[in-house]
C-alpha positions in Angstrom: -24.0 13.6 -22.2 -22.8 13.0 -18.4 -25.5 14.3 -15.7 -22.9 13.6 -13.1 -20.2 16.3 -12.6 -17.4 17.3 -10.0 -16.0 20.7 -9.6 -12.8 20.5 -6.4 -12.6 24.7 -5.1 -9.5 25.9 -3.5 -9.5 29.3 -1.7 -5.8 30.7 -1.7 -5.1 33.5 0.7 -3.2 35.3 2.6 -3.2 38.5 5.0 -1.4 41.3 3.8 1.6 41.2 5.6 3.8 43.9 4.6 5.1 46.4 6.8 2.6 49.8 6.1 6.4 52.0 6.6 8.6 49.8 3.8 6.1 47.9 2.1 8.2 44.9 2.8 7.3 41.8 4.5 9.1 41.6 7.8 11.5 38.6 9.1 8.4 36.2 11.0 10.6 33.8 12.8 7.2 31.6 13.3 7.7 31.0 10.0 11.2 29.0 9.9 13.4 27.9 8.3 11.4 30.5 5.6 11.6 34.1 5.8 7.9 34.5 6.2 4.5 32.7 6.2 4.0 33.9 2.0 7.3 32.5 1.4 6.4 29.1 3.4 3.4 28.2 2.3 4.5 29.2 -1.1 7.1 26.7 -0.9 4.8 24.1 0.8 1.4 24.7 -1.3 1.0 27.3 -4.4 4.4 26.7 -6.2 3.6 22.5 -5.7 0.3 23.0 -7.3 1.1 24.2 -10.2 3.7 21.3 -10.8 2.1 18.3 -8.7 3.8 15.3 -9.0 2.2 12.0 -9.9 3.7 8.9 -9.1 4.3 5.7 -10.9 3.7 2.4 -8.6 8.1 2.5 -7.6 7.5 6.2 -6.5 9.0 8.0 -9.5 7.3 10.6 -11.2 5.2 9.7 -14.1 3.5 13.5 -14.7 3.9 16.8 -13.4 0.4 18.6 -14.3 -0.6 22.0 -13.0 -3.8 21.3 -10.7 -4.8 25.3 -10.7 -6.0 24.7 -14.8 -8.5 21.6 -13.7 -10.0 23.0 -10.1 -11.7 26.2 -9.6 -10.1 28.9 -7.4 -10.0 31.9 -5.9 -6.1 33.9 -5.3 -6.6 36.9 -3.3 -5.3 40.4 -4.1 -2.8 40.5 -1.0 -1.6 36.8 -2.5 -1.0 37.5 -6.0 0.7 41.3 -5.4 3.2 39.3 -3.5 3.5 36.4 -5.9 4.1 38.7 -8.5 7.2 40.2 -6.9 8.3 37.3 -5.2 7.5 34.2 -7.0 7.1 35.3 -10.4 7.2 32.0 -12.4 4.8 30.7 -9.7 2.4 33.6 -10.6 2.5 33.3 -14.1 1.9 29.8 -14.1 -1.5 30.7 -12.0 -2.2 32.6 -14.6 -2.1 30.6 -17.4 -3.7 28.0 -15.9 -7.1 29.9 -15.7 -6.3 30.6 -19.6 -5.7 26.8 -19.9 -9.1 26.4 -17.7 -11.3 28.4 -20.1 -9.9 26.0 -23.2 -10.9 23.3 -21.1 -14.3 23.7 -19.8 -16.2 26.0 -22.6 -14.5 29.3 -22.4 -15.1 29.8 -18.5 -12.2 30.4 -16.6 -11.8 28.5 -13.2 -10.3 31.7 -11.5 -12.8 33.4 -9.3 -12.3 37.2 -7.5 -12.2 38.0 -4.3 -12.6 40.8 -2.0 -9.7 43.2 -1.8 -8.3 43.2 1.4 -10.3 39.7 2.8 -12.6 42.2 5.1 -15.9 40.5 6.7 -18.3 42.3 4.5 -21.3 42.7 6.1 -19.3 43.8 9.2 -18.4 47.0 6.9 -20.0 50.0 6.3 -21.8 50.4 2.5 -19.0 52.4 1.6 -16.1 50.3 2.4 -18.3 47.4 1.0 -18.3 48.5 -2.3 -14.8 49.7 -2.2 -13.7 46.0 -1.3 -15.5 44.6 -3.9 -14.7 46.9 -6.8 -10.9 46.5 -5.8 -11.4 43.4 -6.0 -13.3 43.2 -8.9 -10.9 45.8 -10.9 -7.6 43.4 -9.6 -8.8 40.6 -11.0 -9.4 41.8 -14.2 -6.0 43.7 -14.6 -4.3 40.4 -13.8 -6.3 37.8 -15.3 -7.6 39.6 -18.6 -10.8 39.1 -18.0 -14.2 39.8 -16.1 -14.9 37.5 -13.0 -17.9 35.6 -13.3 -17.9 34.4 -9.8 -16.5 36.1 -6.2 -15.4 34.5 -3.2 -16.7 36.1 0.3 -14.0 36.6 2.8 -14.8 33.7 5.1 -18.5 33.2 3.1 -19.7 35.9 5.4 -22.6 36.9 3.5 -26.1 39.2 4.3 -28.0 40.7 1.3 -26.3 43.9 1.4 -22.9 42.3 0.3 -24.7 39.7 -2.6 -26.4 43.1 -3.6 -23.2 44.8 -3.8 -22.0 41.4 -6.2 -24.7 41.7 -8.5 -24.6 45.7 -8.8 -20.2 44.7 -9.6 -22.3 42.2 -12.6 -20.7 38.7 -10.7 -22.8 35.9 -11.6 -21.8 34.0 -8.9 -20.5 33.0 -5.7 -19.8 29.8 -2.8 -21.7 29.3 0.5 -21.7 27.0 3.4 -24.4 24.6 3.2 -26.0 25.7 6.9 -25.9 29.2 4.9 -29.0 28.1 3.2 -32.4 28.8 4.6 -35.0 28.3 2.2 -35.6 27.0 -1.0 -38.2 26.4 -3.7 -38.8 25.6 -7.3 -38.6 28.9 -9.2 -42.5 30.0 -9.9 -43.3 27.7 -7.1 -45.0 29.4 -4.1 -44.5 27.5 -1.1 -40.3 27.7 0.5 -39.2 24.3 2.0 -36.6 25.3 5.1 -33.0 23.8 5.0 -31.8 25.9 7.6 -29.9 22.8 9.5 -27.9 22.5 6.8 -30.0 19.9 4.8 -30.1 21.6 1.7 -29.4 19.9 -1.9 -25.9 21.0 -2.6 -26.0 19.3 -6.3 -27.4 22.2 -7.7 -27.0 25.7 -8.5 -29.5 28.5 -6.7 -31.0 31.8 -7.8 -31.0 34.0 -4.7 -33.6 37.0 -5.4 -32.5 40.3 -4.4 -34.5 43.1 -2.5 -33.3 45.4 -5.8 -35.1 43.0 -7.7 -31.7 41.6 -9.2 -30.4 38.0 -8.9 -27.2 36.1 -7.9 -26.4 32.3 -8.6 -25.3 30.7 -5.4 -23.5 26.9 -5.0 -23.9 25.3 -1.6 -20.9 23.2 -1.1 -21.2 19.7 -0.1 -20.0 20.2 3.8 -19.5 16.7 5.1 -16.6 16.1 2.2 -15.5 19.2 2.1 -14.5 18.9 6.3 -13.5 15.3 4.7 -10.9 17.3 3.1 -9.8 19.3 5.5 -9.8 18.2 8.7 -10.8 14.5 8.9 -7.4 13.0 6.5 -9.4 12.5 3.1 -6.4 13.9 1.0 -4.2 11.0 2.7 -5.7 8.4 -0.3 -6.0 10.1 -4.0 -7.9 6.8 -4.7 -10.5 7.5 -0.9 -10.7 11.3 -2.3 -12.2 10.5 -5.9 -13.8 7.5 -5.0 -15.8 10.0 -2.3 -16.0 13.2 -5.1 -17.5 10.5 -7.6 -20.4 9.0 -5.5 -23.0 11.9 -6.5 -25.7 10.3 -8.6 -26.6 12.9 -10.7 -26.0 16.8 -10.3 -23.0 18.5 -9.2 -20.8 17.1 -6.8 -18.4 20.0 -5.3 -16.0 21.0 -2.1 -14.7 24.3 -1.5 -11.8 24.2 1.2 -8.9 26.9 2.0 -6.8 25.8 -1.0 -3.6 25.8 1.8 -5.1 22.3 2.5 -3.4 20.8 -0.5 0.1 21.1 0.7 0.7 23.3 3.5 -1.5 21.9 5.7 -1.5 18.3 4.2 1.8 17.7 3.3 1.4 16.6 0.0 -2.1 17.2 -0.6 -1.3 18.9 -3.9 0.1 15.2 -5.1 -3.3 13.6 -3.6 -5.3 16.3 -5.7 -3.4 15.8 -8.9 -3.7 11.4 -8.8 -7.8 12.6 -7.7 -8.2 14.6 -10.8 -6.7 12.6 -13.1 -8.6 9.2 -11.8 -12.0 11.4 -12.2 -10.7 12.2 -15.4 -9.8 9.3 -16.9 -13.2 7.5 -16.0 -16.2 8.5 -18.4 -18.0 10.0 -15.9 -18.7 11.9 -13.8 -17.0 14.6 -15.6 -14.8 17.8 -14.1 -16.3 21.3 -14.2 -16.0 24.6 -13.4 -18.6 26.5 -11.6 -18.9 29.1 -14.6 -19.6 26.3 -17.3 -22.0 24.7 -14.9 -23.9 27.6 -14.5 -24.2 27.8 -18.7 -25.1 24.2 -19.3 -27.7 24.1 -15.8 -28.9 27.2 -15.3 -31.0 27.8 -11.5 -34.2 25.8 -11.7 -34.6 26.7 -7.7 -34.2 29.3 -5.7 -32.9 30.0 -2.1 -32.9 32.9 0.6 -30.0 32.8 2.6 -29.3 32.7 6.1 -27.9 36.3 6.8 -24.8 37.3 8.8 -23.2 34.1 8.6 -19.9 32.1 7.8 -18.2 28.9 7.1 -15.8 29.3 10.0 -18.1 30.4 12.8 -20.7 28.6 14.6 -22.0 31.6 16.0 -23.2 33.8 12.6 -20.2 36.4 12.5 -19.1 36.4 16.5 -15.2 35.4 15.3 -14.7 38.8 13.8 -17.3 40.8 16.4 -17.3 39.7 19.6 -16.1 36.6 22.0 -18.0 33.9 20.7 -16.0 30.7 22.0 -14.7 30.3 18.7 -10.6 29.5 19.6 -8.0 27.6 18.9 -6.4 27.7 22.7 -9.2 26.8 24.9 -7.3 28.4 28.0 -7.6 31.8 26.4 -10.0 34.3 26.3 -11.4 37.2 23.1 -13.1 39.4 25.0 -10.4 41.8 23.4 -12.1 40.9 19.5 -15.2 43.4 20.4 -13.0 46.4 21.5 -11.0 46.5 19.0 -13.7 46.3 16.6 -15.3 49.2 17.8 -11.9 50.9 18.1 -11.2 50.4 14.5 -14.5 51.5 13.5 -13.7 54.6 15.7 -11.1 55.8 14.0 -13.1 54.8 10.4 -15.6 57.3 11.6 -13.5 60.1 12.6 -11.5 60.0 9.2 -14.5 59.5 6.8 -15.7 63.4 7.1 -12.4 64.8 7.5 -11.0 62.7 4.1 -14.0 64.0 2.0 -12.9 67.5 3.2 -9.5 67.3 2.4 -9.8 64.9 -0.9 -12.8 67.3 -2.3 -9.7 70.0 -2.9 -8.5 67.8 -5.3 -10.5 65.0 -6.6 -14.3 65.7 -7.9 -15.9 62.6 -6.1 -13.1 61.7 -3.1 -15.2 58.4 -2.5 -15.3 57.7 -6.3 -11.3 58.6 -6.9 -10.7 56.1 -3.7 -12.9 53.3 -5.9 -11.0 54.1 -8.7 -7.2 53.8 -7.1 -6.6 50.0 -6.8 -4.5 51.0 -10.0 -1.9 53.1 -8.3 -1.0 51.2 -5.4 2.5 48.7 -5.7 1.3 45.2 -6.4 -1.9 46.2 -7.8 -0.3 49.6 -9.9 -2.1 49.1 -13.7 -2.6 52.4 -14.4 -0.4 56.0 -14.6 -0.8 58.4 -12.8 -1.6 60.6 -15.5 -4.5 58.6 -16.7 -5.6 59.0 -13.2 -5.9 62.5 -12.5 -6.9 63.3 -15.4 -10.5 61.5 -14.9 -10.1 62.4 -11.0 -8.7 65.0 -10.5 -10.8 68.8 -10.5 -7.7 70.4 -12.3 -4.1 70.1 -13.1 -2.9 69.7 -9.7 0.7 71.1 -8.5 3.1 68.5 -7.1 3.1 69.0 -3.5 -0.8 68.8 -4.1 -0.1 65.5 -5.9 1.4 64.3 -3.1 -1.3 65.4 -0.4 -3.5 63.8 -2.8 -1.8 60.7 -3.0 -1.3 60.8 0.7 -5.1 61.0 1.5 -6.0 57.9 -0.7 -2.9 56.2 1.1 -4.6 56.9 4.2 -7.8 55.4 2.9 -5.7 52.1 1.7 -4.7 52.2 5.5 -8.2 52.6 6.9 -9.2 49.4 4.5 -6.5 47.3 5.8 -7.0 47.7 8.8 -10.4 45.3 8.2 -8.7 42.2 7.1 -10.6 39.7 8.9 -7.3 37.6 10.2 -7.0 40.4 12.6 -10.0 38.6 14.9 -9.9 35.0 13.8 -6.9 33.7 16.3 -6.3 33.8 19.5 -4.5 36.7 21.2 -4.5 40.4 20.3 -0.5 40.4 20.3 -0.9 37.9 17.6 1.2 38.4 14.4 -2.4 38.7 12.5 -3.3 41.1 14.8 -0.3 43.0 15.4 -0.4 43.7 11.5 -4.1 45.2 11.3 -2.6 47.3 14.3 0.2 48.2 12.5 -1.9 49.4 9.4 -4.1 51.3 11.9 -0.6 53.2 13.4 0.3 53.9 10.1 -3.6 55.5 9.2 -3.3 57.6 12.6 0.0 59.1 10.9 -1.2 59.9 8.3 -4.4 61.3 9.3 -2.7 63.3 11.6 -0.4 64.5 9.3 -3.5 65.6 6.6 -5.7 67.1 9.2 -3.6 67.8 12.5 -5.2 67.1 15.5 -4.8 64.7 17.8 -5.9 61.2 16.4 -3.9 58.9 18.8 -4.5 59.8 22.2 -8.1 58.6 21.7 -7.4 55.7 19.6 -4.7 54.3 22.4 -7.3 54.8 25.2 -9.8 52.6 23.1 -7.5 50.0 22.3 -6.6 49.6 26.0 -9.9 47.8 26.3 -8.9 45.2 24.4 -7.3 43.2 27.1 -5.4 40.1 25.7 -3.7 37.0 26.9 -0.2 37.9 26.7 1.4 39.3 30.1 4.1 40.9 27.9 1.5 42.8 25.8 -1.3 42.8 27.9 -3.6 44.7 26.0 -4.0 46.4 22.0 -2.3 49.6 23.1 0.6 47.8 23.8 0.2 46.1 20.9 0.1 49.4 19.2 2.3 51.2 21.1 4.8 48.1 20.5 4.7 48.7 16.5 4.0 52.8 16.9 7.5 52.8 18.6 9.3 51.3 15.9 7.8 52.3 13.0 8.9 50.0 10.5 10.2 46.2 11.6 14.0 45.5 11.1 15.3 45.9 7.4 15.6 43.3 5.1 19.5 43.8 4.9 19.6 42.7 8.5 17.8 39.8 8.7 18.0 36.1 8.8 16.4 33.3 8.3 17.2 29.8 9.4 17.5 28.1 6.0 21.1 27.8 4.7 20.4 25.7 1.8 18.8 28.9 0.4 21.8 30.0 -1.0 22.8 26.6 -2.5 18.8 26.3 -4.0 19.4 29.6 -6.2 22.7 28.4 -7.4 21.4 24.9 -8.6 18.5 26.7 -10.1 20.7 29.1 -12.1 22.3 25.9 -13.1 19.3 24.3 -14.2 18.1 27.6 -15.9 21.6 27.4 -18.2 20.6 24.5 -19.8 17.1 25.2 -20.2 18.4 28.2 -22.4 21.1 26.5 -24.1 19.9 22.9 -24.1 22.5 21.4 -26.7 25.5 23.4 -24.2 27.4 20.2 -22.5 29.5 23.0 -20.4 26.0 23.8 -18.8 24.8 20.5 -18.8 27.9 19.8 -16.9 27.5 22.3 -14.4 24.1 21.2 -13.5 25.4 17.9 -13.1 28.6 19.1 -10.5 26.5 20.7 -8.4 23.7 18.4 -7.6 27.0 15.5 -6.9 28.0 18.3 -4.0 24.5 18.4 -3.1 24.3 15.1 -1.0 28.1 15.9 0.7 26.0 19.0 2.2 25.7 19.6 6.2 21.9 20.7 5.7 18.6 19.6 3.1 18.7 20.9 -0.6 15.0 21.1 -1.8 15.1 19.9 -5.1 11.5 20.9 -6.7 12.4 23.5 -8.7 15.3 22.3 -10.3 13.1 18.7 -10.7 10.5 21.4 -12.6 12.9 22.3 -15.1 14.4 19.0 -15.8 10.8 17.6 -16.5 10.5 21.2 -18.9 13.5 19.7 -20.9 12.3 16.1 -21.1 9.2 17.6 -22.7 10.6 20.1 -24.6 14.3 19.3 -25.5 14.8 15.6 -25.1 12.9 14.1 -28.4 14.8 16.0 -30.1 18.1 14.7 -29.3 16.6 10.9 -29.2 15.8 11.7 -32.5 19.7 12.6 -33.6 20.9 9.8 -31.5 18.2 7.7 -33.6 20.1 8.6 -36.3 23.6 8.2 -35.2 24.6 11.3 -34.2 27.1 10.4 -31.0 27.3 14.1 -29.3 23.2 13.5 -28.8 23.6 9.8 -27.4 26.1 11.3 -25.0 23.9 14.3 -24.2 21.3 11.7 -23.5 23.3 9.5 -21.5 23.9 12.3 -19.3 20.4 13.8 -18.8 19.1 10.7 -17.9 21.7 10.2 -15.5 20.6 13.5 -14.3 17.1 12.4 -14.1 18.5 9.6 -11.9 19.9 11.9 -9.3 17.3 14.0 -8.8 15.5 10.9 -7.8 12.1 11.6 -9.6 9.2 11.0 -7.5 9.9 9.7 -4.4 9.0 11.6 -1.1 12.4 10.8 0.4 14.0 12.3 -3.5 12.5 15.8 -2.7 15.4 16.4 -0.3 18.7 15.7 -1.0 20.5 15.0 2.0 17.0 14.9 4.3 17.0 13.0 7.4 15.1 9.5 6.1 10.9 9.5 6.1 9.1 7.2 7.9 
């Protein structure tokens, strides 16, 4: 058996980003020629993943393979709610590749959960702690089927309140930072070796004892090749990328990266993955893992103590989410407005806590416990009735207009969590879109709080937020910010907007197309159609992205085309033409090459 093994993890996020008013993502024209930054980096990164292409040596593809069922992974909540309505074969396909991962490596699942709302956890209060991991917790299982063994930290920000709250939710494991590591020691040993510089052994898996007495597993990831990955241009050579996962001499050789890195912010970094896993593969060893069947076949033999209030993504322990640290990406601007806000935020958390238990007492028997228990009602997340709800929540049957105060005050508490999400501090500029959406959540909390309790919640909530003096002349400050989003409400309706992509239009129609023949295979009218299209597709004035139609065709060849070589074998001369034709097919939509993925593209290089 192999004692060399490689485990790739991706972390896929992003912010919730839906307007608190409409529950719809606003037009973000930063985001062009897409709609908005899910819809881009959709296109760019999750939907290639989970059909990467690999190339034969004349740039044609040779495979499409799904890269989520080999590499381990975390999808956040806020992703997969909006993957689910948006991108639904996309979503599925995630999915069932952690199904196809737990066939593959011993009945563990690659998928890993994540915190609900990507909040720095030990920047929360207990409370809010343990609702962002039981959310996240309770998601996961409602999409995937199954327990998590494992949890991602929001940014790896980790002290031993949060890896307490991990073990109380039963996850076995979770992924730091290698400088995240302070000491270390043979398990029974009694002397602790320090690593604090970031020299730990990252081949091996870590018991972290508890103050409660219980245990977590923790994996170190190796950091130089993981910033390989992601900043330094290691996913421009699938051959420089295995060769550098493959050089471990024993142990466990593993990366953790935002997952965004293969594709969106590598252009085809997902293709670079697939060739990578497939060379590691195809060698005898070392051999691919998960982190879950690692943790079976090697349990802990050391054990660590962590380095406490610290992240992957901040020099400075947690100062990118707290305070202005000199983390940036501009170095002409200043975040003296990140501590402000903080404390403004946390303000306003304070002032509604008391005042929700009041109000939610009327109605639920534990408020705190009901607002642990509601990840099931909200949309994207909604598993459970309503019914089934109340009826272990609520004190008694309750009336409709007090379901709807009810309903209200745990809507107000979804508001006060959102308002955490840690891509609210990471950039630049309080007029930020990430920040102007954690402001927006905390306009739409003040609404509602006001309209629960009465009072006046926003007076005092705009004269803390103008302390948080930003970069931006035309919103100088977080009460502009806020007074910018209070005034409108809800951003402009979806019926109005526009985004600059006018081959959208065309895409759908091709797909439909595609989708005919997929359903009716032996149909030459549909075949037909498929085929008239794509010849207008090159005459077109802008790019036609071809990857979802190419997705389909490859379907067919699998699924449909033996079958036909088969009749065609055997004489049938409908099948040979059928054939004839899908081939042609295959030779229009140019399979493989970068230049083939858009039809009527300006030429690469």
């Amino acid at each position: 058996m192999s004692d060399r093994f490689v485990c790739i993890h991706g972390h896929f996020y992003q912010p919730p980003r839906e307007d608190p008013w409409t529950g719809r993502v606003p037009l973000q024209s930063s985001a062009a020629p897409y709609h908005d930054w899910n819809d881009r980096v959709t296109a760019e990164c999750y939907g290639p993943n989970t059909a990467a292409r690999i190339l034969d040596p004349a740039g044609r593809i040779e495979e499409i393979v799904d890269n989520f069922s080999r590499i381990s992974f975390d999808a956040g909540p806020t992703l997969l709610s909006w993957l689910e309505e948006n991108a639904p074969r996309i979503y599925r396909a995630i999915l069932d590749a952690d199904r196809e991962s737990a066939r593959r490596y011993s009945g563990h699942g690659s998928a890993m959960a994540q915190g609900d709302h990507h909040a720095i956890l030990p920047l929360s209060d207990a409370r809010d702690r343990r609702t962002e991991v039981l959310w996240g917790k309770r998601d996961f299982e409602a999409r995937f089927g199954r327990p998590p063994e494992g949890m991602w930290l929001p940014e790896t920000a980790v002290d031993l309140a949060t890896l307490e709250e991990l073990a109380a939710a039963e996850i076995r494991f979770t992924i730091l930072a290698p400088r995240q590591a302070a000491r270390v020691r043979r398990i029974g040993e009694r002397d602790w070796r320090a690593v604090s510089e970031g020299s730990v052994d990252t081949t091996r898996a870590y018991s972290v004892p508890l103050p409660s007495g219980k245990r977590i597993a923790v994996f170190f990831y190796d950091g130089a090749a993981s910033r390989a990955i992601a900043f330094e241009g290691l996913l421009g050579s699938a051959d420089a990328l295995a060769g550098r996962l493959t050089s471990v001499a024993a142990g466990l050789a593993h990366v953790a990266t935002d997952g965004e890195s293969y594709g969106h912010h590598h252009p085809h970094g997902d293709m670079a993955l697939a060739a990578a896993l497939r060379a590691i593969e195809g060698a005898r060893e070392p051999r691919l893992t998960n982190y879950g069947q690692y943790l079976e076949e090697h349990p802990p033999a050391d054990e660590a103590e962590i380095v406490e209030n610290t992240s992957w993504s901040c020099a400075h322990g947690l100062g990118r989410w707290s305070r202005d640290c000199g983390c940036r990406l501009d170095a002409g601007t200043s975040q003296a407005w990140r501590a402000p806000l903080r404390t403004a935020f946390d303000r306003l958390r304070e002032e509604i806590a008391p005042r929700y238990a009041e109000a939610a007492s009327l109605y639920f028997k534990d408020p705190w416990e009901a607002r642990d228990e509601a990840i099931g009602l909200f949309p994207g997340s909604g598993r459970e009735s309503v019914e089934s709800f109340l009826a272990r929540q609520a004190v008694r049957a309750l009336r409709p207009s007090e379901r709807r105060r009810a309903f209200d005050l745990l809507d107000l508490q979804r508001n006060v969590l959102r308002i955490s999400t840690s891509c609210g501090w990471f950039f630049d500029d309080v007029a930020g879109i990430e920040t102007r959406q954690v402001i927006a959540y905390a306009a739409r909390a003040v609404e509602l709080a006001e309209r629960a309790f009465g009072g006046d919640f926003e007076e005092p909530f705009r004269a803390r937020l103008a302390e948080a003096a930003g970069n931006d002349a035309a919103l100088p400050d977080a009460r502009a910010a806020y007074d910018d989003v209070a005034a409108r409400r809800a951003w402009l309706p979806a019926s109005e907007e526009t985004a600059a992509d006018p081959g959208r239009g065309f895409e759908e129609a091709l797909l439909a197309a595609a989708e005919a023949v997929e359903r009716e295979p032996g149909s030459s009218r549909a075949l037909g159609a498929w085929i008239e299209l794509l010849d207008v597709a090159p005459s077109l004035p802008f790019p036609v992205k071809l990857w979802s139609v190419q997705n389909v065709y490859a379907r067919l060849r699998k699924a449909s085309a033996a079958t036909f070589r088969t009749r065609a074998a055997a004489g049938d001369a409908e099948a040979a033409t059928w054939l004839t034709r899908f081939d042609a097919l295959g030779e229009r939509l140019s399979f493989g090459s970068e230049r083939g993925m858009l039809v009527g593209a300006p030429p690469v290089g």
